[in-house]
C-alpha positions in Angstrom: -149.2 65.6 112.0 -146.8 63.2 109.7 -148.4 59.6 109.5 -145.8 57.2 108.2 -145.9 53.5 107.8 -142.1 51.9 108.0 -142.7 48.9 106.0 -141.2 45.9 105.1 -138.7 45.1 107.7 -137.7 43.0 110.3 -138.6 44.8 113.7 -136.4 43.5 116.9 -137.1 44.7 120.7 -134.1 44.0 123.0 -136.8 41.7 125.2 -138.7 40.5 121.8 -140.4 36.7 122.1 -141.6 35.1 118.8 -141.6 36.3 115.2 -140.4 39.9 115.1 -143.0 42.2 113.5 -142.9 43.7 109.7 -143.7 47.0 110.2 -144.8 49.8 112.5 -147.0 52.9 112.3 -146.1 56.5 113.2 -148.3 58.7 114.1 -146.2 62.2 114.8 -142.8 61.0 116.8 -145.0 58.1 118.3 -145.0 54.6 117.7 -148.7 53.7 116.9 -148.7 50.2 116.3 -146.6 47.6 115.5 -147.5 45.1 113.1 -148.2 43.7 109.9 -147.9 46.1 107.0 -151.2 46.0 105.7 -152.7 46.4 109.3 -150.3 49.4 109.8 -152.0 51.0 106.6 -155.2 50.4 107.5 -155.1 52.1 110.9 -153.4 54.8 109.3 -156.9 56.4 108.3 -156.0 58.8 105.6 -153.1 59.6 103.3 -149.8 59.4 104.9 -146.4 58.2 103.8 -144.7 54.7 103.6 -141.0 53.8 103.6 -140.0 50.6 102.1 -137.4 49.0 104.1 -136.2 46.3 102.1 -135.9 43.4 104.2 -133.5 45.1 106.8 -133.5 44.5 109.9 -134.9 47.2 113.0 -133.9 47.6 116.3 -134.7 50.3 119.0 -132.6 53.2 118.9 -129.1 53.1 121.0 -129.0 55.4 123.8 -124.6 56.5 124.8 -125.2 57.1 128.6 -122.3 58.8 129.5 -120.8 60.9 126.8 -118.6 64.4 126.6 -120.1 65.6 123.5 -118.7 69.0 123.8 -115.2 67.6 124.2 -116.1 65.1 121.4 -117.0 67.9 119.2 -114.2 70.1 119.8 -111.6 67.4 118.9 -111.6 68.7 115.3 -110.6 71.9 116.4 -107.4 70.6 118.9 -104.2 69.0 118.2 -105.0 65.2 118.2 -101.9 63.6 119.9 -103.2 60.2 120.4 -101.3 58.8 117.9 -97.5 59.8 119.6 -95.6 56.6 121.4 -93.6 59.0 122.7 -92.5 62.3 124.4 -90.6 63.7 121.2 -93.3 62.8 118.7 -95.7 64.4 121.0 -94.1 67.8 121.4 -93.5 67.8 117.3 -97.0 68.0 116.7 -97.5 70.5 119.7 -95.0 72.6 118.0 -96.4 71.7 114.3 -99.4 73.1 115.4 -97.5 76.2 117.2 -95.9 77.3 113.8 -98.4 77.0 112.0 -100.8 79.5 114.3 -97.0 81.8 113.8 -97.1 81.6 110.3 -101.0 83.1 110.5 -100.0 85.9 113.1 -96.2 85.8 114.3 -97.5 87.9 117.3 -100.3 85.2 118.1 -101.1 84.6 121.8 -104.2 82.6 121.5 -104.6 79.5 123.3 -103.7 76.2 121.6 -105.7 73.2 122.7 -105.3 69.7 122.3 -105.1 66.3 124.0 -105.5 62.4 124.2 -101.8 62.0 125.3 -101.1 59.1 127.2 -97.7 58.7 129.1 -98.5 54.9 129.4 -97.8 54.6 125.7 -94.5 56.0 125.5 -91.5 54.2 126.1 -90.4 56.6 128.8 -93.5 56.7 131.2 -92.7 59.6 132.9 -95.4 62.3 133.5 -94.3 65.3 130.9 -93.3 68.7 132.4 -94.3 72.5 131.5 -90.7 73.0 131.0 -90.5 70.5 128.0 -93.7 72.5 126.4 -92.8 75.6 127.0 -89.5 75.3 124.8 -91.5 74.4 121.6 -94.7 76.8 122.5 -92.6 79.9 124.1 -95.2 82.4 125.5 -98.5 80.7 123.4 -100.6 79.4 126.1 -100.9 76.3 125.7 -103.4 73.3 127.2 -103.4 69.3 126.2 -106.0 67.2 128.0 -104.6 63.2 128.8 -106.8 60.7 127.6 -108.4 60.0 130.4 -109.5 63.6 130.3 -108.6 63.6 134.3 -105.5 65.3 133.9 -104.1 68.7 132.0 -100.1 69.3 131.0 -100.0 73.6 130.5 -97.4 75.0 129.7 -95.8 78.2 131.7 -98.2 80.4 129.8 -101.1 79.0 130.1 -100.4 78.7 134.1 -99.7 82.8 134.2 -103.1 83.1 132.4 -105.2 81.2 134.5 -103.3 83.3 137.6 -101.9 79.9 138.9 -97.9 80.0 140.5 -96.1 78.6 143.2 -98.1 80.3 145.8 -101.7 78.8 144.7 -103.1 76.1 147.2 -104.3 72.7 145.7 -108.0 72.9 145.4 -109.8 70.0 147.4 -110.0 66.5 145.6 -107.1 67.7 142.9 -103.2 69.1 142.5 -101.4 71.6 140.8 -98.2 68.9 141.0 -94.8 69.8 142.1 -91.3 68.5 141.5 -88.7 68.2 144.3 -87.7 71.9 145.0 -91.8 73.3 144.7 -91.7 74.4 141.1 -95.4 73.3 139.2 -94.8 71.4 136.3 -98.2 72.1 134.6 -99.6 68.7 135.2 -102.8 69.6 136.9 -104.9 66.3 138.4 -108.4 65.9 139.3 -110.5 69.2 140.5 -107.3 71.2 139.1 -108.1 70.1 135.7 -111.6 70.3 136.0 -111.3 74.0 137.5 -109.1 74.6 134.0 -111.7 73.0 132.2 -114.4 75.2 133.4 -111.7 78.3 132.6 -111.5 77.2 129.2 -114.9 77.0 128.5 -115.8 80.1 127.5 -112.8 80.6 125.0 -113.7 77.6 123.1 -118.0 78.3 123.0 -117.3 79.6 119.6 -115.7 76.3 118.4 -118.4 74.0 119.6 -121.3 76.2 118.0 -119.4 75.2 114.4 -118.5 71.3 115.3 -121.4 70.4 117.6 -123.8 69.5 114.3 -121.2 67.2 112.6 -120.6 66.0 115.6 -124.5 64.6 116.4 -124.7 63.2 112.8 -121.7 61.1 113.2 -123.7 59.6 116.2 -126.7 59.0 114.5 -124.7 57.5 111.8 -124.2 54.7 114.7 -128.1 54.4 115.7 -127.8 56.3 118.3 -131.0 58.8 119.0 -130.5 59.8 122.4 -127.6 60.6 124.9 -126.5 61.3 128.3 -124.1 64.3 128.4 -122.1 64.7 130.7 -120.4 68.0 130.1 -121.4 71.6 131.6 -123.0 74.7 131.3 -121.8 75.6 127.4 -122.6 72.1 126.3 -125.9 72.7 128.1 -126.4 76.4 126.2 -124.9 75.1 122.7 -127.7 72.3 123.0 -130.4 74.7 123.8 -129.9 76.9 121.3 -129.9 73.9 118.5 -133.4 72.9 120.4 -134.4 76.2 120.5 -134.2 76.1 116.4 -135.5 73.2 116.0 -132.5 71.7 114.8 -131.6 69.4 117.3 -131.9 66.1 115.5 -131.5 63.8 118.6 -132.6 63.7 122.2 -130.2 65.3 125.2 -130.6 64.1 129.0 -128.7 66.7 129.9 -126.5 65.3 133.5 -124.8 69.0 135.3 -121.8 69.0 136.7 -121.5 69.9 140.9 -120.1 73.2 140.0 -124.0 74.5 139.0 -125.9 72.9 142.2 -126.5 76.4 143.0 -127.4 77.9 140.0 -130.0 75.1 139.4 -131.3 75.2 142.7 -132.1 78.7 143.1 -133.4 78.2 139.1 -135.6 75.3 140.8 -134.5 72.9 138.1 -135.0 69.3 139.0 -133.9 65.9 137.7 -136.3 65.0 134.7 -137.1 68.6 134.2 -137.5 69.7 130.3 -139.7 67.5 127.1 -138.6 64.3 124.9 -135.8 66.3 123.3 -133.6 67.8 126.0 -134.2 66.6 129.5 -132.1 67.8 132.8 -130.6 64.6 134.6 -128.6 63.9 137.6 -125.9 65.6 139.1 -122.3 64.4 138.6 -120.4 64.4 141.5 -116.5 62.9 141.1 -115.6 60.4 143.9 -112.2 59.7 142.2 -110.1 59.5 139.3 -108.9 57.5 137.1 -106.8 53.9 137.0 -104.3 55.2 134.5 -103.9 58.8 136.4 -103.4 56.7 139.4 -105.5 58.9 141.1 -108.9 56.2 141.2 -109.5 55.8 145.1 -108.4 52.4 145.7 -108.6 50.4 149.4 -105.1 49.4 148.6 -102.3 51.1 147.9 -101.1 51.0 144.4 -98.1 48.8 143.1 -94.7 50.1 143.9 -96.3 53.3 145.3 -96.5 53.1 149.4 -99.4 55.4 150.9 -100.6 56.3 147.4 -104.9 55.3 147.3 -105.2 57.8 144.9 -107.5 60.8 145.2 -111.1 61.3 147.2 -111.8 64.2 144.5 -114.9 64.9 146.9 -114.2 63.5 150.1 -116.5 61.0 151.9 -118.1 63.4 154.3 -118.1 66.1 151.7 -119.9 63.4 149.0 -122.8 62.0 151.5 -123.8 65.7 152.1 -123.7 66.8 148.9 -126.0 63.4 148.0 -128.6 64.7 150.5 -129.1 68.1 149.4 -129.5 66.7 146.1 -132.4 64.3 147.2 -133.6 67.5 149.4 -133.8 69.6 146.2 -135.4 66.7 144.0 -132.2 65.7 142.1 -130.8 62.5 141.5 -127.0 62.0 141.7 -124.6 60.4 139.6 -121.3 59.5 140.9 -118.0 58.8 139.3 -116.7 55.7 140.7 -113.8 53.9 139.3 -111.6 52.3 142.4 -113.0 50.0 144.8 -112.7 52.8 147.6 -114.4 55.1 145.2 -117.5 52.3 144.7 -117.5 51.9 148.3 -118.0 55.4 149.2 -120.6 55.5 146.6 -122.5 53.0 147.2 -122.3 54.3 150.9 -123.3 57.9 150.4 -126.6 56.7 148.2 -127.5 53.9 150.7 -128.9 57.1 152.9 -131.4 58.3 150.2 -132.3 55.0 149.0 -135.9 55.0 150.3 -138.4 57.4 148.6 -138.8 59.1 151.4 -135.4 60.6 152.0 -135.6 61.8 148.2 -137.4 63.9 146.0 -136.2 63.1 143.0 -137.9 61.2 139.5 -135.1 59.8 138.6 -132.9 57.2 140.3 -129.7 57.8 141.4 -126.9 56.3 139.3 -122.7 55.4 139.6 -120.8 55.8 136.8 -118.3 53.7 135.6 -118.0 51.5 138.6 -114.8 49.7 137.1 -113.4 48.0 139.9 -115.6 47.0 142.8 -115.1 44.1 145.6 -117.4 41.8 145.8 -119.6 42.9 149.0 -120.5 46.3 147.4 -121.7 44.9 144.4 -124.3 43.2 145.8 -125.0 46.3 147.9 -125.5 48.6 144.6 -127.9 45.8 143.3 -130.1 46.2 146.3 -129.6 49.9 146.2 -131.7 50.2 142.6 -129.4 52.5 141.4 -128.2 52.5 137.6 -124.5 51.5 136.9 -123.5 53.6 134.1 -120.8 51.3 132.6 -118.3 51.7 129.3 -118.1 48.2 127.8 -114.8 49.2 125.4 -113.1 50.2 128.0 -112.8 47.0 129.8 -111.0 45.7 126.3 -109.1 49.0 126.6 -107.8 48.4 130.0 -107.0 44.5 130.0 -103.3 45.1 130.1 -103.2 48.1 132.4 -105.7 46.2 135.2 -103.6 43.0 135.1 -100.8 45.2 135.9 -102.0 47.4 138.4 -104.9 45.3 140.0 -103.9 42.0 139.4 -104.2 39.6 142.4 -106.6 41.4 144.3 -110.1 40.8 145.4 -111.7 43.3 142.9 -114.2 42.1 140.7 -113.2 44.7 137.4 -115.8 45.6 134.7 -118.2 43.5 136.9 -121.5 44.1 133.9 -122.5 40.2 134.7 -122.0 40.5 138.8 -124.1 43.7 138.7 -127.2 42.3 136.5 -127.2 39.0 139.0 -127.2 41.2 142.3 -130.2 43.3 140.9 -128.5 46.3 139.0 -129.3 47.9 136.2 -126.8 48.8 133.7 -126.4 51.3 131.2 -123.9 50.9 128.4 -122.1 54.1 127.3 -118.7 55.5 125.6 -117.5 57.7 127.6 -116.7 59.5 124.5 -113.7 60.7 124.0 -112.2 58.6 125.9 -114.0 55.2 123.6 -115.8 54.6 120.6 -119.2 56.0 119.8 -120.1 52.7 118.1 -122.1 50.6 120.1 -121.5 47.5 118.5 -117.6 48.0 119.7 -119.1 48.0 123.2 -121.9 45.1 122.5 -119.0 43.3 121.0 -117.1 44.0 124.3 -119.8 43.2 126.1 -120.6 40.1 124.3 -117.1 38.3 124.5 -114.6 40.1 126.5 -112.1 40.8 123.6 -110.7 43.0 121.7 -111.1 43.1 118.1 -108.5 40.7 117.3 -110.1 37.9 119.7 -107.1 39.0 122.3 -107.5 37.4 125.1 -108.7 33.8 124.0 -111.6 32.8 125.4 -111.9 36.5 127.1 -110.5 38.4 129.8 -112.5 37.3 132.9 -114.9 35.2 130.6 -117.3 34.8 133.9 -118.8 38.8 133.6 -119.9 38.0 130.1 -123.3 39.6 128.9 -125.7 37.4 126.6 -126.6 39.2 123.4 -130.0 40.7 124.3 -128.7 41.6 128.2 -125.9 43.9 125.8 -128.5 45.4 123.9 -130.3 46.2 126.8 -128.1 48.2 128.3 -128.1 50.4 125.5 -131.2 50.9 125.1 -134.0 49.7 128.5 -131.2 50.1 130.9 -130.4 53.6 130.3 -134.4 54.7 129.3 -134.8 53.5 133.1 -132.2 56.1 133.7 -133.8 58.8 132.6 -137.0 58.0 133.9 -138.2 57.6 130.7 -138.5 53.4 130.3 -142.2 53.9 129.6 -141.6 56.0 126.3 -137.8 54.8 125.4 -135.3 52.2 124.5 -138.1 49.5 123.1 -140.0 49.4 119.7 -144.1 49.4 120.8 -147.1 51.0 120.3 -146.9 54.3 123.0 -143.1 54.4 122.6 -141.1 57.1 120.5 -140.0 56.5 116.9 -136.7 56.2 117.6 -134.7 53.1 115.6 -131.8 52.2 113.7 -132.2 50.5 110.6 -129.4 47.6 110.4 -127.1 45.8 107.3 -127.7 42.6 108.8 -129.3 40.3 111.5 -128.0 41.5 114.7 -129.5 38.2 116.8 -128.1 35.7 114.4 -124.7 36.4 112.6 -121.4 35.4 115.0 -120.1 37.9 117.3 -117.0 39.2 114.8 -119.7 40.0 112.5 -122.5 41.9 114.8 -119.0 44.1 115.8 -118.9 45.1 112.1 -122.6 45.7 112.0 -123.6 49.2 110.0 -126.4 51.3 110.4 -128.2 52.3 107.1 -130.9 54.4 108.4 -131.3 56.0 111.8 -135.1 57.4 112.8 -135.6 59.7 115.6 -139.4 61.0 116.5 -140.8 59.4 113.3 -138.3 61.2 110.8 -135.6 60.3 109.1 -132.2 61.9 110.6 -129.2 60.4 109.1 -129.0 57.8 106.0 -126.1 56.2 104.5 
């Protein structure tokens, strides 16, 4: 078993009180004792190794609590159009991409993927049609994810693979969208796209095996040693096998998508099932879309658009049952929530298992995103003690989008500081993607309610602001409580995993432009050294 003594640092706990500690003892992936360094030695009993940490300062490794690594991963395989501001420059890098797959094999008729479009950026907002791709992809099938990742834009040939026409019935919760005379135009919304993605899967396992590893060092190159995924079954197998190896250099609570309640069910899997390295979680269940989709469930219509609430992807009725069998079969539940309708329903559908005795599951059950909520239901998900899984950049993100489309109303939006006083825990997350991976862009977010360039002054609804330590909390306590692991996780003390990030500067005591900007030199995960600068 590897002793090490970490030496020579300044160690910080989200919660710390008094003088931070100099150095801490390993013992295996365990946290020993935390200390002074020649105490740490001398409990060491025996040789064992010593890292010198020059005066840098420690904190407990970041946990991303909602995260589409898969999707991250493949991004270096897929056309990247987040960068277009407009429907022409976004169909020349579709059809870059198509010559150059014709210049390989003029007879190609492999799928092309890609995404992070966004319609809102372009000067014509107008949702883009199958018609537009298909004259720069001609019969390559073709499929870009929006940014959002709620919505897909295929082109004709990639609708004639996946055996979807004119004919094919909108699945419940989602659209195969239709212009005025009943042609699709390959946008497909909600459970449509989420049916494609789970089509696509297993023509793009291949891809993830040889991105996935890059992938996971570039988040430990941020401090962060653990994550929540949120993807499905071949982000699930490419993370076994790495575990399976032995080479899976940080820790996976592993959330499942509806799709496989059966499968784990009759597997017997529940909620907390698995060791300290990959861990099953909840169960994601969608309650709703998304704000820039229009297709979040709002309680109000949405500007300039009579009757549209946006979409229940899983209807009320539909979501409370599905919540019960979960608790019945000892899982927890994680719902996506972004409207106020969406929350409501939530928060409605996991008041019924909120007593222990309606539930057999470890963990507790969780809401993620919870953007926009009204007032009444937050204080109805603090009493709940679920965990509001929330994406601090994206509130910085949205500022412009939520004025326009929410403003006025009696929604509380990215409501971080609301939730914490009504009794709700929070976990921070990227929702990756979609954000960042960087923590300290969410902290920062967190911390001030700004973008980088101190837009708005004084921050966008300044009253939801986090303190500093509240911020770090919720990436590191706050999503350890989670995963039912807040014993073990998300704090630097003796009994706790080895899990830290090693810092370029004082996290607790330079100005908030300057923690943004804060680099990690070293990041630690079950006593060993993972990633270094």
């Amino acid at each position: 078993m590897n002793v090490t003594v970490y030496e020579n640092g300044v160690f910080h706990t989200p919660d710390a009180n008094g003088t931070p500690s100099s150095a801490v003892l390993v013992r295996g992936e365990t946290i020993e004792h935390v200390g002074a360094a020649a105490d740490c030695h001398d409990r060491a009993g025996g040789p064992h190794a010593s890292v010198d940490l020059g005066g840098a300062h420690v904190v407990a490794g970041f946990t991303d609590g909602h995260i589409h690594t898969a999707q991250l991963a493949l991004q270096s395989a897929e056309i990247d159009l987040s960068s277009a501001r407009s429907l022409d420059e976004t169909l020349a890098l579709v059809a870059a991409r198509v010559d150059l797959a014709r210049s390989v094999n003029p007879q190609s008729s492999e799928w092309i993927f890609g995404g992070r479009w966004n319609n809102r950026r372009w000067a014509d907002r107008a949702m883009p049609t199958r018609f537009q791709l298909d004259a720069v992809t001609g019969g390559i099938p073709v499929a870009l994810h929006h940014g959002d990742l709620h919505t897909f834009w295929v082109n004709s040939a990639a609708l004639a693979r996946m055996g979807i026409d004119a004919g094919s019935a909108d699945p419940i919760g989602g659209s195969y969208s239709r212009d005025a005379s009943g042609e699709l135009t390959g946008i497909l919304a909600e459970a449509a796209a989420f049916a494609a993605e789970r089509f696509f899967a297993p023509l793009t396992s291949a891809a993830l095996d040889t991105t996935l590893g890059a992938t996971l060092q570039s988040l430990l190159g941020h401090g962060v040693t653990s994550i929540h995924d949120i993807d499905g079954e071949d982000a699930l197998r490419a993370f076994s096998a790495l575990h399976e190896a032995g080479r899976l250099p940080l820790r996976v609570h592993k959330l499942m998508p509806v799709a496989s309640l059966d499968s784990l069910i009759e597997r017997g899997i529940r909620s907390g099932d698995g060791d300290d390295w990959l861990r099953f979680g909840a169960v994601k269940i969608f309650g709703d879309g998304s704000l820039s989709s229009h297709t979040c469930l709002l309680h109000e219509a949405y500007p300039g658009q009579p009757g549209n609430t946006g979409i229940a992807v899983t209807p009320p009725a539909l979501l409370n049952s599905l919540v019960q069998r979960l608790a019945d079969n000892g899982l927890s539940a994680a719902v996506h929530a972004i409207g106020d309708g969406a929350v409501t329903n939530a928060v409605t559908a996991l008041e019924q298992v909120a007593q222990p005795a309606h539930s057999g599951s470890r963990l507790p059950n969780r809401i993620e995103h919870v953007q926009h909520s009204s007032p009444v239901d937050i204080i109805r998900l603090g009493a709940l003690g679920v965990v509001a899984c929330m994406q601090p950049s994206s509130c910085t993100s949205d500022i412009d989008m939520v004025n326009e489309l929410l403003g006025g109303r009696e929604i509380r939006s990215y409501a971080w500081r609301s939730i914490l006083d009504a009794g709700g825990t929070l976990a921070f997350s990227s929702d990756a993607p979609v954000e960042s991976t960087n923590p300290f862009t969410g902290i920062h977010a967190a911390l001030t309610r700004q973008r980088a360039n101190g837009y708005p002054q004084g921050g966008w609804q300044p009253a939801e602001r986090l303190s500093r330590a509240e911020a770090f909390a919720a990436y590191t306590t706050g999503p350890a409580t989670a995963s039912g692991e807040a014993a073990t996780k998300g704090k630097l003390a003796a009994g706790c995993l080895a899990d830290f990030a090693v810092l370029d500067r004082d996290p607790f005591a330079v100005d908030d432009a300057a923690l943004r900007e804060t680099a990690v030199t070293l990041t630690v995960v079950g006593g060993e050294v993972r990633w270094a600068r």
